[in-house]
C-alpha positions as CSV (number, residue, x, y, z in Angstrom):
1,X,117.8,98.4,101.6
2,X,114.7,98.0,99.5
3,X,111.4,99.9,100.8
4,X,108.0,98.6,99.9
5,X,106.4,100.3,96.9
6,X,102.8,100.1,98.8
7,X,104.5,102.2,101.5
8,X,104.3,105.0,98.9
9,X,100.9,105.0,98.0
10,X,99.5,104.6,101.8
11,X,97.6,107.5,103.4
12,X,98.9,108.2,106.8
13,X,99.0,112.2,108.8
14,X,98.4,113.9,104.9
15,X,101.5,116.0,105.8
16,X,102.6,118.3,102.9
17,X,98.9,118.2,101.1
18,X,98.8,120.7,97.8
19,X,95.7,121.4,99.2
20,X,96.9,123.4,102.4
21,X,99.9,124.8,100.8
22,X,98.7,126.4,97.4
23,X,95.1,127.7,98.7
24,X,94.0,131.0,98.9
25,X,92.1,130.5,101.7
26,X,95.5,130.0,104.1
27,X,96.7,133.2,102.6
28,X,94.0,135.0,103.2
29,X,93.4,133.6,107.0
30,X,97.6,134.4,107.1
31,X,97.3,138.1,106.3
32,X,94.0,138.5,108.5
33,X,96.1,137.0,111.4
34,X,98.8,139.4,111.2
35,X,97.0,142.7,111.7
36,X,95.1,141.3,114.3
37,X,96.7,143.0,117.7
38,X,98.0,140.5,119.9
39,X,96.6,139.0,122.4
40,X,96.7,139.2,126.3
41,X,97.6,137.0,128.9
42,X,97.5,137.2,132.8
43,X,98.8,135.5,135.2
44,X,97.9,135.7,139.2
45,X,99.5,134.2,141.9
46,X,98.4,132.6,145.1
47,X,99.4,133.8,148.3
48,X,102.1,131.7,148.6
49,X,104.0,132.2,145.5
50,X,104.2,136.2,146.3
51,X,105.8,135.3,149.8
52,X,108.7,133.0,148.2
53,X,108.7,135.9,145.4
54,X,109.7,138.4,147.6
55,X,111.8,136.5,149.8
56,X,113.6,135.8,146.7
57,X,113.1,131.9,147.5
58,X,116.1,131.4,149.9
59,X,115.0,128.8,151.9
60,X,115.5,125.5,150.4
61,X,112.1,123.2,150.0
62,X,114.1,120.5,151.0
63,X,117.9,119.4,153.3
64,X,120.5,119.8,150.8
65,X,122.6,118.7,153.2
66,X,120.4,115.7,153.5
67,X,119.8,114.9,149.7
68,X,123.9,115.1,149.6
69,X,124.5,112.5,152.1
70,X,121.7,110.0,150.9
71,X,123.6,110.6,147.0
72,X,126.7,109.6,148.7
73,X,125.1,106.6,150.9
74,X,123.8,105.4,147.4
75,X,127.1,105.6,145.9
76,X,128.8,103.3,148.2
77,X,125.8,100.8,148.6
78,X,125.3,101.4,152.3
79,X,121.5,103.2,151.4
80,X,118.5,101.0,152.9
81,X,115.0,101.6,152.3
82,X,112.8,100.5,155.3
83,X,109.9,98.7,153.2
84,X,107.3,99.3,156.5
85,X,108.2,102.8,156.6
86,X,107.6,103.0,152.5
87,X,104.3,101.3,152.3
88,X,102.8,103.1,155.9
89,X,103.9,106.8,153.8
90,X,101.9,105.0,150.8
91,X,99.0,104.5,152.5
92,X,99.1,108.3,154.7
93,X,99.5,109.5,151.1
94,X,96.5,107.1,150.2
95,X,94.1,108.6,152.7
96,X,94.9,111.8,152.1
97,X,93.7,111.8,148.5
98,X,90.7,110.0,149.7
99,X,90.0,112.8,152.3
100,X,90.2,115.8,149.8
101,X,88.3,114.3,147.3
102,X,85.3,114.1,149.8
103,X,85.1,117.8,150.7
């Protein structure tokens, strides 16, 4: 396979520049960086994060029972999907978003 000579000469992301890997500028900033101390992070969590935290998150969020048997209703082709009952969640969905972005 032949490449295209003008591919070569084309300026695209600059990846590899002489310019960033040869100056003493990046060496300098490099060796400033790694006596700096390290910064700090926090984290804090809401109410109900600490409650599933020290349950230890037992309770499923969801029927695994459930999720099972639709997996295997899938499987064999016998799964239906009620269009009405689809588009009406939608649409509750829908108005919710509409509600909260109004308070």
């Amino acid at each position: 396979m032949k490449l295209d000579p003008s591919l070569k000469k084309a300026t695209g992301l600059g990846v590899g520049t002489s310019q960033a890997r040869g100056s003493k500028e990046t060496a300098k900033t490099a060796a400033s960086t790694s006596t700096q101390a390290p910064a700090t992070d926090s984290v804090h969590l809401s109410a109900q994060a600490q409650t599933l935290t020290q349950t230890g998150g037992t309770g499923a969020p969801f029927d695994t029972k459930k999720v099972e048997e639709i997996k295997a209703a899938i499987a064999e082709g016998r799964f239906t999907v009620d269009p009405e009952k689809v588009a009406n969640g939608l649409l509750d969905t829908v108005s919710d978003l509409i509600q909260s972005r109004k308070k």
